[in-house]
PDB file of the backbone (N, CA, C, O) and the ligand in Angstrom, with CONECT records:
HET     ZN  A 101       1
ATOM      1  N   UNK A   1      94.997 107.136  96.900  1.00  0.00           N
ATOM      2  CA  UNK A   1      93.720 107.296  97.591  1.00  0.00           C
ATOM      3  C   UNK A   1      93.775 108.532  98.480  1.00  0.00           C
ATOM      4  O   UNK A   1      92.924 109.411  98.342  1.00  0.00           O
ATOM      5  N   UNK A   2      94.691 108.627  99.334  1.00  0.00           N
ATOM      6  CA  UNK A   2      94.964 109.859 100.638  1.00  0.00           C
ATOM      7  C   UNK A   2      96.400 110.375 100.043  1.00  0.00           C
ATOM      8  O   UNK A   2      96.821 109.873  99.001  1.00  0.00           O
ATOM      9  N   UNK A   3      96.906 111.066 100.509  1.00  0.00           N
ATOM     10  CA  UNK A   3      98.454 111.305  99.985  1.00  0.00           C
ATOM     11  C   UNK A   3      98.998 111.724 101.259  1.00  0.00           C
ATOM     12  O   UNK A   3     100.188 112.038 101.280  1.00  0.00           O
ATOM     13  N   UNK A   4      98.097 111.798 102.671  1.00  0.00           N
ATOM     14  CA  UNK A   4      99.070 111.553 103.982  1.00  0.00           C
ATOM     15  C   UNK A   4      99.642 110.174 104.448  1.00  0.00           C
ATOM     16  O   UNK A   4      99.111 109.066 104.365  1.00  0.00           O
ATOM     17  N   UNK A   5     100.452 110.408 104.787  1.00  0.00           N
ATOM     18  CA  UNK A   5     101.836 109.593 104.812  1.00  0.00           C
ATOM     19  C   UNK A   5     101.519 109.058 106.230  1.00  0.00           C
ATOM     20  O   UNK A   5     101.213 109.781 107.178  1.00  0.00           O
ATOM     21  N   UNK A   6     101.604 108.007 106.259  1.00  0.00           N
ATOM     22  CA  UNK A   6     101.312 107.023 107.484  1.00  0.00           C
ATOM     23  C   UNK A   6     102.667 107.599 108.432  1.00  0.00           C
ATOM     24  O   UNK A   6     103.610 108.213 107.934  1.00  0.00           O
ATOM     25  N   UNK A   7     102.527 107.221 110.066  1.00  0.00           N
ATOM     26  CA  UNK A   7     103.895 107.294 110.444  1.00  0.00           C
ATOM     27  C   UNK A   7     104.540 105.808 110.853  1.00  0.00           C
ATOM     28  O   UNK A   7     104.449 105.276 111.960  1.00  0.00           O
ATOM     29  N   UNK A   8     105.256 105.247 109.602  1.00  0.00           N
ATOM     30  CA  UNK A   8     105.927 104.186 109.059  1.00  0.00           C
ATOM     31  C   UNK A   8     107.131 104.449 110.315  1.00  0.00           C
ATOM     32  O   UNK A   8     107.328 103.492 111.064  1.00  0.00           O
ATOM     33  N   UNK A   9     107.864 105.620 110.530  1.00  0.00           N
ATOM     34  CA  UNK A   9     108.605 105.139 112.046  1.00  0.00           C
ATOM     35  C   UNK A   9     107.581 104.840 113.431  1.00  0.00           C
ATOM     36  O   UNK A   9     107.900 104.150 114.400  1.00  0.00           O
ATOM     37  N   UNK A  10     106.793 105.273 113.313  1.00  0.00           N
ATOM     38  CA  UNK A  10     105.785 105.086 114.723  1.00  0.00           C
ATOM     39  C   UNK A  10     105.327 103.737 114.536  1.00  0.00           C
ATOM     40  O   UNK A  10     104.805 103.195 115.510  1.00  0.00           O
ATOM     41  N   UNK A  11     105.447 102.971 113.245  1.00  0.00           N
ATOM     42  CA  UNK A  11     104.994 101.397 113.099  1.00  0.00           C
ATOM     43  C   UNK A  11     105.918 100.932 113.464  1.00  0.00           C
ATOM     44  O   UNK A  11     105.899 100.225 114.472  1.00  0.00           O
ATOM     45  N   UNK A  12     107.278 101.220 112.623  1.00  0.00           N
ATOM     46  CA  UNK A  12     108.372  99.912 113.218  1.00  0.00           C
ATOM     47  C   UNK A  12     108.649  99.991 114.633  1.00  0.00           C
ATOM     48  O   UNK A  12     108.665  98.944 115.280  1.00  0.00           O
ATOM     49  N   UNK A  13     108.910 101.306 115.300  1.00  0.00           N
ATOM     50  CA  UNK A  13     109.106 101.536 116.783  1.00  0.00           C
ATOM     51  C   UNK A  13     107.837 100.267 117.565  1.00  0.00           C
ATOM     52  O   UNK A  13     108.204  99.337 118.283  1.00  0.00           O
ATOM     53  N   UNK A  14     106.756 100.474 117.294  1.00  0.00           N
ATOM     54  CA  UNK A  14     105.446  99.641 118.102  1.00  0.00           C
ATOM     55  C   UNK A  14     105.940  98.183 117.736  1.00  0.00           C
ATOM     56  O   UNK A  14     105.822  97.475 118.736  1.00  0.00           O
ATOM     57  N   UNK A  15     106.603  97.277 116.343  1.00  0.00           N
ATOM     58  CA  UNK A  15     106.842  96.300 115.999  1.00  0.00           C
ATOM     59  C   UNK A  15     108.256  95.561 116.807  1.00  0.00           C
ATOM     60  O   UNK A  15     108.528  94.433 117.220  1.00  0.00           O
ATOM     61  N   UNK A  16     108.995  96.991 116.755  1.00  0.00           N
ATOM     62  CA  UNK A  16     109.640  96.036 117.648  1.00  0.00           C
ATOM     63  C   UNK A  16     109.553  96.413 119.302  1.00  0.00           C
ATOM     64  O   UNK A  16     110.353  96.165 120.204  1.00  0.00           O
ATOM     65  N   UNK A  17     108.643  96.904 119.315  1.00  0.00           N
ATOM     66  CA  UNK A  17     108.586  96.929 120.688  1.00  0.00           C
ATOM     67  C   UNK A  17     107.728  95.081 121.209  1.00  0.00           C
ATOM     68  O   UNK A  17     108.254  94.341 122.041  1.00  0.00           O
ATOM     69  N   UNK A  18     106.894  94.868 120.743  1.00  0.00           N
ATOM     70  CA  UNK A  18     105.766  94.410 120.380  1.00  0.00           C
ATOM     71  C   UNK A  18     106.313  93.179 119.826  1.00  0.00           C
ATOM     72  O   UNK A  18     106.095  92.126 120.425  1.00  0.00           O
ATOM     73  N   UNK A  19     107.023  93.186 118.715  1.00  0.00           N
ATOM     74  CA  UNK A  19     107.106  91.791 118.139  1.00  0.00           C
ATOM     75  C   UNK A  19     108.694  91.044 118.414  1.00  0.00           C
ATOM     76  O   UNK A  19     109.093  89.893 118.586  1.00  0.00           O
ATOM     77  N   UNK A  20     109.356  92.497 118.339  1.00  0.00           N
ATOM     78  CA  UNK A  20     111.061  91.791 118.883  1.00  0.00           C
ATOM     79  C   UNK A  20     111.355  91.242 117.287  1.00  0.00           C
ATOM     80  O   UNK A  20     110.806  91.628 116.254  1.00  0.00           O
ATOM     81  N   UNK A  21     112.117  90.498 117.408  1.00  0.00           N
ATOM     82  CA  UNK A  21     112.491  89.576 116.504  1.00  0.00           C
ATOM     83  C   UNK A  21     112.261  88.530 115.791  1.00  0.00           C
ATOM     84  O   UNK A  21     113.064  88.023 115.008  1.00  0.00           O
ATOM     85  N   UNK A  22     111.136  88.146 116.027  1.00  0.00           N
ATOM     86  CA  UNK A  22     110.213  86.958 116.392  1.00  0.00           C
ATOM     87  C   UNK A  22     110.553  86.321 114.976  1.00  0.00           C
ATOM     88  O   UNK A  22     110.877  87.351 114.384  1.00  0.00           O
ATOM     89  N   UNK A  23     110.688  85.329 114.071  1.00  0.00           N
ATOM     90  CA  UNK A  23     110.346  84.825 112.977  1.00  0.00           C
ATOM     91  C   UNK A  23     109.101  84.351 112.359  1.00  0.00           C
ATOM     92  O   UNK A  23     108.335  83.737 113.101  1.00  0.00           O
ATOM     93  N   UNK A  24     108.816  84.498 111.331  1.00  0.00           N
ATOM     94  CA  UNK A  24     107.902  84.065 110.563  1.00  0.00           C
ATOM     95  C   UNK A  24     107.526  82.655 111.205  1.00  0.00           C
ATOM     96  O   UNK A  24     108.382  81.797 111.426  1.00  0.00           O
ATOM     97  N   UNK A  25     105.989  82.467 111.524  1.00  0.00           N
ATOM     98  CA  UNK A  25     105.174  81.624 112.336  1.00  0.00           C
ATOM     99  C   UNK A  25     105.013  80.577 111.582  1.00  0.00           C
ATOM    100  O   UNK A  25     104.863  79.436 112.018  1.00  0.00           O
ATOM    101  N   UNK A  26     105.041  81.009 109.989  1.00  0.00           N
ATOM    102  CA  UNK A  26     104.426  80.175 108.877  1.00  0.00           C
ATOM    103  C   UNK A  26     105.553  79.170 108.389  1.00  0.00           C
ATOM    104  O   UNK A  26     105.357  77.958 108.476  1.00  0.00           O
ATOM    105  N   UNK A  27     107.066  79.825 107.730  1.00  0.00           N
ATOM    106  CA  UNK A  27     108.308  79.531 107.371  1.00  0.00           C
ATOM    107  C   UNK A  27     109.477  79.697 108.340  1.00  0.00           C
ATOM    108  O   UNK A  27     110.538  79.186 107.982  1.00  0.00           O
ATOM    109  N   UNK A  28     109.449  80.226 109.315  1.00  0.00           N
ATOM    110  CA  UNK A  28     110.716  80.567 109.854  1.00  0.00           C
ATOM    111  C   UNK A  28     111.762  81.538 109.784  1.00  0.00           C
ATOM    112  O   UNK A  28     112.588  81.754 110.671  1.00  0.00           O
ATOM    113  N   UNK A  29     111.642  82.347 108.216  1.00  0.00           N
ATOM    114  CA  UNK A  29     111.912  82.988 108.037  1.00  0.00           C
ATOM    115  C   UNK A  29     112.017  84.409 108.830  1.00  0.00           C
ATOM    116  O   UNK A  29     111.267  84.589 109.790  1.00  0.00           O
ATOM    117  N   UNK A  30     113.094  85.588 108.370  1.00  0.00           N
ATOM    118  CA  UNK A  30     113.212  86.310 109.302  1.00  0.00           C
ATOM    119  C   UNK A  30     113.138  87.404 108.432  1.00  0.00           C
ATOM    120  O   UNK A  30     114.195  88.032 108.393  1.00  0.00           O
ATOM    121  N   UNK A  31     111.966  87.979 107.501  1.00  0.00           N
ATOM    122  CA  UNK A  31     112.181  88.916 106.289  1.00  0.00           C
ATOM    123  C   UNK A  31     111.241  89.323 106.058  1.00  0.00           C
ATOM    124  O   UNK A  31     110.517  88.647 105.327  1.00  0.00           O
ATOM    125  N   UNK A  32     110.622  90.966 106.675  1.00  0.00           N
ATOM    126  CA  UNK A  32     109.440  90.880 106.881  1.00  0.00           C
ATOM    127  C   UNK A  32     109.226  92.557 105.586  1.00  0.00           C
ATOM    128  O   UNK A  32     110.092  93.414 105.412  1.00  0.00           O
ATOM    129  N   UNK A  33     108.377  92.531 105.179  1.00  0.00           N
ATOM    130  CA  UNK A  33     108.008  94.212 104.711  1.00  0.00           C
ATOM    131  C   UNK A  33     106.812  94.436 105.227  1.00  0.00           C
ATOM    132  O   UNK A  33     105.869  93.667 105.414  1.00  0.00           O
ATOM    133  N   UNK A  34     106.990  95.972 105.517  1.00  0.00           N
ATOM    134  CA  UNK A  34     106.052  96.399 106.410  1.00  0.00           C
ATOM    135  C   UNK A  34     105.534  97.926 105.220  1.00  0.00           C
ATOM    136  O   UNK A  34     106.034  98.943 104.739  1.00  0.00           O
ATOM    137  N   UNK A  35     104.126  97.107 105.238  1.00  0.00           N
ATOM    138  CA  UNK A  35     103.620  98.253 104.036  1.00  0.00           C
ATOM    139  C   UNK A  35     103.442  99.444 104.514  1.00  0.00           C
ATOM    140  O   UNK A  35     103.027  99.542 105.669  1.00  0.00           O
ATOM    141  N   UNK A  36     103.711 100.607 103.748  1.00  0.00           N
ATOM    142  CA  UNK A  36     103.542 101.932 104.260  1.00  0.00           C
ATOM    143  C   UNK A  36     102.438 102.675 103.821  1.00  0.00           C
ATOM    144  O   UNK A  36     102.466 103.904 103.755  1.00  0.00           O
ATOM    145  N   UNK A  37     101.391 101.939 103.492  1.00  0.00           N
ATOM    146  CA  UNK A  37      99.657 101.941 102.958  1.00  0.00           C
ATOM    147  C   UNK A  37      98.709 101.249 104.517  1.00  0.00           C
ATOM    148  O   UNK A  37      99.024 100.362 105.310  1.00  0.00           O
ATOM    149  N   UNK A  38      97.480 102.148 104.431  1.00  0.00           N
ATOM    150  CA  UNK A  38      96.994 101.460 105.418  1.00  0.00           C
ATOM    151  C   UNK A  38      95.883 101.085 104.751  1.00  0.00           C
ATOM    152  O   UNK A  38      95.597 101.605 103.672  1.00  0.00           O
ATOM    153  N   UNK A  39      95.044 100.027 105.387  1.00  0.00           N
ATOM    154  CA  UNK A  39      93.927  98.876 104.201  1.00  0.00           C
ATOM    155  C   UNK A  39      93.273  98.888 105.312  1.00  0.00           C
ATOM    156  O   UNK A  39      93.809  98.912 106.420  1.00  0.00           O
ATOM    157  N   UNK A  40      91.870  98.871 105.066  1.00  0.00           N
ATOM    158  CA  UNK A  40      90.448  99.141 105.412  1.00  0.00           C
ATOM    159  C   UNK A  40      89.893  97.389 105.794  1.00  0.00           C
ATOM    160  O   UNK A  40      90.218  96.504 105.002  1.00  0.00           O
ATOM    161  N   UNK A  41      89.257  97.124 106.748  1.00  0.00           N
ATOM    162  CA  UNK A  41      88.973  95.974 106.679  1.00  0.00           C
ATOM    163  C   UNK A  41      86.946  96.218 107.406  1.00  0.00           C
ATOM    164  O   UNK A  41      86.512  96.853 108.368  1.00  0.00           O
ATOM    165  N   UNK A  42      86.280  95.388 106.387  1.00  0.00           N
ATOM    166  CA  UNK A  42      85.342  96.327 106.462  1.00  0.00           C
ATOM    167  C   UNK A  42      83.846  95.203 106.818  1.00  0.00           C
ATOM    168  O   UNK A  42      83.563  94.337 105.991  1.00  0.00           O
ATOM    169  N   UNK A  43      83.129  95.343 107.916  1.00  0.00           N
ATOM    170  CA  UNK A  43      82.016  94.253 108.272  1.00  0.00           C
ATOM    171  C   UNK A  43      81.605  93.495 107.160  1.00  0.00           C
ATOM    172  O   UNK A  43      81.237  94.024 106.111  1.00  0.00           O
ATOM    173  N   UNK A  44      81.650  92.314 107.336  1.00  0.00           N
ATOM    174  CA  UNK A  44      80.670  91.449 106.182  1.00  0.00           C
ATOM    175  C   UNK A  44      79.041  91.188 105.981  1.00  0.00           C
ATOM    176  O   UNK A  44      78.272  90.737 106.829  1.00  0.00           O
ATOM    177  N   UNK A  45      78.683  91.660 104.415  1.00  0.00           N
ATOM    178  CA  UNK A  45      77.138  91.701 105.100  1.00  0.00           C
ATOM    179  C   UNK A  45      76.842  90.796 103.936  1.00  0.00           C
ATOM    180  O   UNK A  45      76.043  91.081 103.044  1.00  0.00           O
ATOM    181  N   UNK A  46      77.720  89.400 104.027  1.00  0.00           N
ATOM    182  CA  UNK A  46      76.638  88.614 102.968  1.00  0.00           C
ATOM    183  C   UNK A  46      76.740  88.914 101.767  1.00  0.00           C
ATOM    184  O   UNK A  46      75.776  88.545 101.097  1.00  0.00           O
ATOM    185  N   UNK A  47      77.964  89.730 100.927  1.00  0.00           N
ATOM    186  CA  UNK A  47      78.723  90.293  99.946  1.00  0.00           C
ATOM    187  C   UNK A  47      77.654  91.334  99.455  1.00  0.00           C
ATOM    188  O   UNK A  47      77.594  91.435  98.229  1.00  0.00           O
ATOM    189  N   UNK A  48      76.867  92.065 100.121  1.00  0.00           N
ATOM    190  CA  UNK A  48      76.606  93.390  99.559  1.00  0.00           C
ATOM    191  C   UNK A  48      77.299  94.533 100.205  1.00  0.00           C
ATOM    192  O   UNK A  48      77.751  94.570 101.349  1.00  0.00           O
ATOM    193  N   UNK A  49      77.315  95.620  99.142  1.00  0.00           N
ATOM    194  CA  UNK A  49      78.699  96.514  99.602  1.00  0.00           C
ATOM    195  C   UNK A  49      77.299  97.589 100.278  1.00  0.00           C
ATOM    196  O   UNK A  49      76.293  98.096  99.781  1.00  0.00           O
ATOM    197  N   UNK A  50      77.985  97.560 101.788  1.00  0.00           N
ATOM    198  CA  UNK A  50      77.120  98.558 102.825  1.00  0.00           C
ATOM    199  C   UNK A  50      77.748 100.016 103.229  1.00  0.00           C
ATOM    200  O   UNK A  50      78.354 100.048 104.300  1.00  0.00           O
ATOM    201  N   UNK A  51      77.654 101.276 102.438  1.00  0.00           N
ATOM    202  CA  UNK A  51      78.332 102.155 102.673  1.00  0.00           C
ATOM    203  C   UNK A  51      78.143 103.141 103.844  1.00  0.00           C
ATOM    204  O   UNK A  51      77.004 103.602 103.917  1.00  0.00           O
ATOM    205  N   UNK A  52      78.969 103.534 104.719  1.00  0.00           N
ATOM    206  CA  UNK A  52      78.629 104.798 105.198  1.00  0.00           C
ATOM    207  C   UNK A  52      77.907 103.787 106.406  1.00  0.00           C
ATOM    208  O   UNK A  52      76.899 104.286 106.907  1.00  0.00           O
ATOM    209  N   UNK A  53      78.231 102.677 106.834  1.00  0.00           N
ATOM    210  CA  UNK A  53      77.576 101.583 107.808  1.00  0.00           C
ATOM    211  C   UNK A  53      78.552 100.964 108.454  1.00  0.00           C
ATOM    212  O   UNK A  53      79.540 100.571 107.832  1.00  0.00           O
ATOM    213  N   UNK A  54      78.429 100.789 109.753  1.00  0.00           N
ATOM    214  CA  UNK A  54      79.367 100.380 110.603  1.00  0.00           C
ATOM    215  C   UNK A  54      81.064 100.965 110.476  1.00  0.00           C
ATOM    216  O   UNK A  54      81.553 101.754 109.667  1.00  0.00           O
ATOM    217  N   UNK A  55      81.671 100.244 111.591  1.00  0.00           N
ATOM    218  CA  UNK A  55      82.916 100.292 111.576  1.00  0.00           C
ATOM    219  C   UNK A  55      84.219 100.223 110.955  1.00  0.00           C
ATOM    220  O   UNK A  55      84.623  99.072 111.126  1.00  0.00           O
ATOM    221  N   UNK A  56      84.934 100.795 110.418  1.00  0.00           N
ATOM    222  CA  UNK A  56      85.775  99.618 109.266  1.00  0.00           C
ATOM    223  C   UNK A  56      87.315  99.957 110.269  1.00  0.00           C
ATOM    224  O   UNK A  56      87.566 101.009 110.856  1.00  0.00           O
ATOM    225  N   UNK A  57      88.044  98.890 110.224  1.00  0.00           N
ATOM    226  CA  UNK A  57      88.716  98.509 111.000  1.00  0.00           C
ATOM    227  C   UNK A  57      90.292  98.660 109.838  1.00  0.00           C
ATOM    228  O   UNK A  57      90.636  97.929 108.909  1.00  0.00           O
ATOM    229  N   UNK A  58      90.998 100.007 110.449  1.00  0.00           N
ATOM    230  CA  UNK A  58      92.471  99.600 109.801  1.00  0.00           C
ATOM    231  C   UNK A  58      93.677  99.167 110.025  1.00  0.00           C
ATOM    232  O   UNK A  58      93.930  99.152 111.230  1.00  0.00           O
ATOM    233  N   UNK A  59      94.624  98.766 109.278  1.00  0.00           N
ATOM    234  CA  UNK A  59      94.889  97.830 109.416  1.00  0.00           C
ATOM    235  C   UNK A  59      96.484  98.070 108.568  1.00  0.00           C
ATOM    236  O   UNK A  59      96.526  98.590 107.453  1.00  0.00           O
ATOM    237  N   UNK A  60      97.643  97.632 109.257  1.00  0.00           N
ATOM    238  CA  UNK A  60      99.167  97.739 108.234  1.00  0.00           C
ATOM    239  C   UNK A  60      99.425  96.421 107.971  1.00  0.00           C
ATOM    240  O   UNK A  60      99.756  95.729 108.934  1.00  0.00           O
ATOM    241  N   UNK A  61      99.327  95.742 106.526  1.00  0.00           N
ATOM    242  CA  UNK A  61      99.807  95.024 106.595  1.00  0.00           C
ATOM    243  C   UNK A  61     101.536  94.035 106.829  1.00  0.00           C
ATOM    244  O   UNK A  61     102.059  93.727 105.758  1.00  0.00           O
ATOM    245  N   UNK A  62     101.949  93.804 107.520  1.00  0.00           N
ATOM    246  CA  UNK A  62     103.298  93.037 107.636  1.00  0.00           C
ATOM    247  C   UNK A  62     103.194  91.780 106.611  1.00  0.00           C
ATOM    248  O   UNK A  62     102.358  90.885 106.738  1.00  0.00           O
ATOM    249  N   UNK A  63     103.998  91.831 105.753  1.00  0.00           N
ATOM    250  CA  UNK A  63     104.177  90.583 105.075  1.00  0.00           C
ATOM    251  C   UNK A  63     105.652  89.846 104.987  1.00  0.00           C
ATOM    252  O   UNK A  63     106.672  90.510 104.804  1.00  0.00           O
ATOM    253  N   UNK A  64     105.671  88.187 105.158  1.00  0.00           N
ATOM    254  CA  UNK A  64     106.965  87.831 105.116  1.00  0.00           C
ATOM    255  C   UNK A  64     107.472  87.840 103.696  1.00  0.00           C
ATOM    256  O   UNK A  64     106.743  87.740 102.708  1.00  0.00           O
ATOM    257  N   UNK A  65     109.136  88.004 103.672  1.00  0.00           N
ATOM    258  CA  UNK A  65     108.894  88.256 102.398  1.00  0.00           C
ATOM    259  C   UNK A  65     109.570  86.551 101.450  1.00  0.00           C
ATOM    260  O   UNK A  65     110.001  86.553 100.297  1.00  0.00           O
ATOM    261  N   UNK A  66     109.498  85.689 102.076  1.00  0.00           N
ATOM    262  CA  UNK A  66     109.684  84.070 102.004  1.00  0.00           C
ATOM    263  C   UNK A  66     108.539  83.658 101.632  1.00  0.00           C
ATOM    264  O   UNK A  66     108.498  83.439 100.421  1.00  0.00           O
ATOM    265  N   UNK A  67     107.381  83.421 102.307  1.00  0.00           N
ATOM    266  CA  UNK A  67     106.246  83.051 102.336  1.00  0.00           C
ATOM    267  C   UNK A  67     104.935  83.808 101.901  1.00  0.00           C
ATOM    268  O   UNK A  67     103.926  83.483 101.275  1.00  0.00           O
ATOM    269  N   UNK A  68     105.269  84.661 102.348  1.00  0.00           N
ATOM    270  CA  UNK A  68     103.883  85.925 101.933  1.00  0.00           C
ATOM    271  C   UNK A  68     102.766  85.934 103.113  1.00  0.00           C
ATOM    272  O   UNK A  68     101.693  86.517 102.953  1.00  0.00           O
ATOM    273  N   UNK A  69     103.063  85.318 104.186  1.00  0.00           N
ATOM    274  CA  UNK A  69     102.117  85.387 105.278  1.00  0.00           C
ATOM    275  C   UNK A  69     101.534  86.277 105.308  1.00  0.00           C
ATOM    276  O   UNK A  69     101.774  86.849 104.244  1.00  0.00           O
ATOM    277  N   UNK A  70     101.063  86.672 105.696  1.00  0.00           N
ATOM    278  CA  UNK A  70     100.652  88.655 106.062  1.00  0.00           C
ATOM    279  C   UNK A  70      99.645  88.468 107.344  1.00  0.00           C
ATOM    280  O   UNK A  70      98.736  87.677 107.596  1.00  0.00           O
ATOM    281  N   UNK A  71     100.335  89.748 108.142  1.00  0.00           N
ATOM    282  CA  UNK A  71     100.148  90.144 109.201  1.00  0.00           C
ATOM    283  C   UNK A  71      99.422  91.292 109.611  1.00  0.00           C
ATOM    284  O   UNK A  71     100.008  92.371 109.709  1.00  0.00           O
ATOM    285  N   UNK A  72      97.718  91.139 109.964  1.00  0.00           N
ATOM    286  CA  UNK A  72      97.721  92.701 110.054  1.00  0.00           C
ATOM    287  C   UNK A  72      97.588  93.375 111.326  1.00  0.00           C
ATOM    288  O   UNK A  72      96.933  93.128 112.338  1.00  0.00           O
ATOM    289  N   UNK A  73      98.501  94.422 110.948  1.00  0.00           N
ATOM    290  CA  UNK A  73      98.063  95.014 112.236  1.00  0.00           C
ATOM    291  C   UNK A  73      97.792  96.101 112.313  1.00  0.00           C
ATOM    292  O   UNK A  73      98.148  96.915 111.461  1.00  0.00           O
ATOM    293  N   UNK A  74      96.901  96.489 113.630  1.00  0.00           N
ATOM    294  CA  UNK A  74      95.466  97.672 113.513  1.00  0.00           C
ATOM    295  C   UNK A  74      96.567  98.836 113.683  1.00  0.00           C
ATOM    296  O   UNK A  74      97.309  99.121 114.623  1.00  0.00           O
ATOM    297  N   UNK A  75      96.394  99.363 112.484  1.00  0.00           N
ATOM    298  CA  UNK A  75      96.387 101.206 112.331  1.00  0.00           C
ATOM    299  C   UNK A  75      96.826 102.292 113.563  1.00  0.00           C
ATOM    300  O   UNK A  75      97.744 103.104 113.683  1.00  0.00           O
ATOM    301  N   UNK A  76      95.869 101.945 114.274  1.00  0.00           N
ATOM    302  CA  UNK A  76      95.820 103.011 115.514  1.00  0.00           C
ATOM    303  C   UNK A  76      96.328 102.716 116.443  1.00  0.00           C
ATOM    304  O   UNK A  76      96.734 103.543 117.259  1.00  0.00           O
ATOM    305  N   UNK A  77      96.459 101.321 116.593  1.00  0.00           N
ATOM    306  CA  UNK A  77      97.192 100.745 118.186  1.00  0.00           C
ATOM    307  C   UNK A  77      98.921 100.852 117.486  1.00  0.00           C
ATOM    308  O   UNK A  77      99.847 100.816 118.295  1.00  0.00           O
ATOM    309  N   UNK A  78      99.189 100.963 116.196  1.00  0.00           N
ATOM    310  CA  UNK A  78     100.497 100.755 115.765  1.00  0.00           C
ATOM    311  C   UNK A  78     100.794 102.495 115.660  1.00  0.00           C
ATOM    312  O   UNK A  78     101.234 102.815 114.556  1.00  0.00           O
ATOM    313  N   UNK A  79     100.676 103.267 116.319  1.00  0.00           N
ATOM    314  CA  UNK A  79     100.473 104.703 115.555  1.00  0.00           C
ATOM    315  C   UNK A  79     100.470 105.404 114.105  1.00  0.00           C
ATOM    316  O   UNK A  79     100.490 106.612 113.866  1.00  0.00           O
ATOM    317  N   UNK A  80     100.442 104.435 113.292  1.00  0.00           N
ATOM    318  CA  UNK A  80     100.584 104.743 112.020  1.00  0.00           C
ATOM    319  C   UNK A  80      99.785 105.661 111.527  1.00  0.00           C
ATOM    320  O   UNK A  80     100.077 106.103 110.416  1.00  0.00           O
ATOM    321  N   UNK A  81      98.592 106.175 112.213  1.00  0.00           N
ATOM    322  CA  UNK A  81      97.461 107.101 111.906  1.00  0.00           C
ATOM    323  C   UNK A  81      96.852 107.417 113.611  1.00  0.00           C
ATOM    324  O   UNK A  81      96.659 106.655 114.558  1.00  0.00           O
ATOM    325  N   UNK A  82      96.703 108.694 113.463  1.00  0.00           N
ATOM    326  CA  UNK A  82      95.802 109.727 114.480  1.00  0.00           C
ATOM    327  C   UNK A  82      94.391 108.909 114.316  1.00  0.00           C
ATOM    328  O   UNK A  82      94.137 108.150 113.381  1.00  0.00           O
ATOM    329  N   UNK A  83      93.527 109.215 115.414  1.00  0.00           N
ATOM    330  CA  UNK A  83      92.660 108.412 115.798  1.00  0.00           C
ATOM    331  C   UNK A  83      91.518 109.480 114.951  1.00  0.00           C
ATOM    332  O   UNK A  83      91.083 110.246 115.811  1.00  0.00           O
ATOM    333  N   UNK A  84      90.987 109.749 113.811  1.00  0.00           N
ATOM    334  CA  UNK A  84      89.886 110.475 113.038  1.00  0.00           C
ATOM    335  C   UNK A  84      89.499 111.046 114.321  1.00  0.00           C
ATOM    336  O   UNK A  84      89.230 110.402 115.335  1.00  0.00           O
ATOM    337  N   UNK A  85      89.494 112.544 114.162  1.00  0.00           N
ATOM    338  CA  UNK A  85      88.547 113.289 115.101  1.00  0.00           C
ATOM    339  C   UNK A  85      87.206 113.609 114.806  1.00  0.00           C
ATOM    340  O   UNK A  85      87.029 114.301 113.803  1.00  0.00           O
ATOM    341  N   UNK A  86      86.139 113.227 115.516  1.00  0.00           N
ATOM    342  CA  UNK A  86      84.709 113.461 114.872  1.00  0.00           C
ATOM    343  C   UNK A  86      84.684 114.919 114.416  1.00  0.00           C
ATOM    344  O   UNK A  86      85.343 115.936 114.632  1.00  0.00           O
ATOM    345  N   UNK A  87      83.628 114.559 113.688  1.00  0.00           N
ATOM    346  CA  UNK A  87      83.169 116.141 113.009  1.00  0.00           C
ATOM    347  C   UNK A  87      81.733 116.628 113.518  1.00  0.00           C
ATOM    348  O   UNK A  87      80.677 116.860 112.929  1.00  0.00           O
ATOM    349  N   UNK A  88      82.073 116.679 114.658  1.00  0.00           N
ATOM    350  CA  UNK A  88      80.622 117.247 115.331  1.00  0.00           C
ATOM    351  C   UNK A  88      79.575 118.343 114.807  1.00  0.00           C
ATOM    352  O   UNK A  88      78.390 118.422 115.131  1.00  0.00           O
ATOM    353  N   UNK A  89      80.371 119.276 113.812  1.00  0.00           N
ATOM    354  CA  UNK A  89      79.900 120.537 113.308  1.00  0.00           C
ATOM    355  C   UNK A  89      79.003 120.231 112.491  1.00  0.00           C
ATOM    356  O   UNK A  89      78.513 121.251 112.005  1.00  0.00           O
ATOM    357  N   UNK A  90      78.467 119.122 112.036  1.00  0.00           N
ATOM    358  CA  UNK A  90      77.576 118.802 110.495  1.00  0.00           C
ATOM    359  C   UNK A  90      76.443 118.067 111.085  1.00  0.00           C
ATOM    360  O   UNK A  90      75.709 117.549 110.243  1.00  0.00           O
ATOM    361  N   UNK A  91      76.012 117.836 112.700  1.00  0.00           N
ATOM    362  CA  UNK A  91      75.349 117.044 113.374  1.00  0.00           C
ATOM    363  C   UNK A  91      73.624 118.218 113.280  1.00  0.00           C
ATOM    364  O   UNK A  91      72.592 117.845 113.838  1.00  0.00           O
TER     365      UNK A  91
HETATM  366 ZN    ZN A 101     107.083  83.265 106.150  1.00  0.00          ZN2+
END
């Protein structure tokens, strides 16, 4: 989709700052993958697809790798991505 590269050390640094060691909530387990893709999570309008409308919220998923829980967590608070700078010039 993009071919810039998330910063996957700026995630784990925030995870364990943030999560420590913690085990899986679901299994107990202690085996987590942390995707190096970031996924779009996007307003619901009643299943019609609304483009170019509202917010879409991203998102890394953490998944256990026992259970498959998955964990997401937001993009920007994890530094995994620069915060989009507007493009004021096209206004
Ligand atoms: Zn689990």
């Amino acid at each position: 989709m993009n071919d810039k590269k998330i910063n996957l050390e700026g995630v784990i640094q925030h995870l364990n700052e943030k999560w420590g060691n913690r085990p899986c909530p679901m299994c107990g387990s202690n085996s987590w993958n942390v995707s190096d893709n970031v996924y779009e999570l996007r307003e619901f309008h009643g299943g019609d697809l609304v483009l170019g409308n509202g917010p879409i919220l991203p998102v890394i998923p953490v998944t256990c790798n026992n259970c498959g829980n998955s964990i997401l967590v937001n993009a920007l608070m994890s530094r995994a991505i620069e915060r989009p700078v507007e493009d004021t010039s096209k206004k």
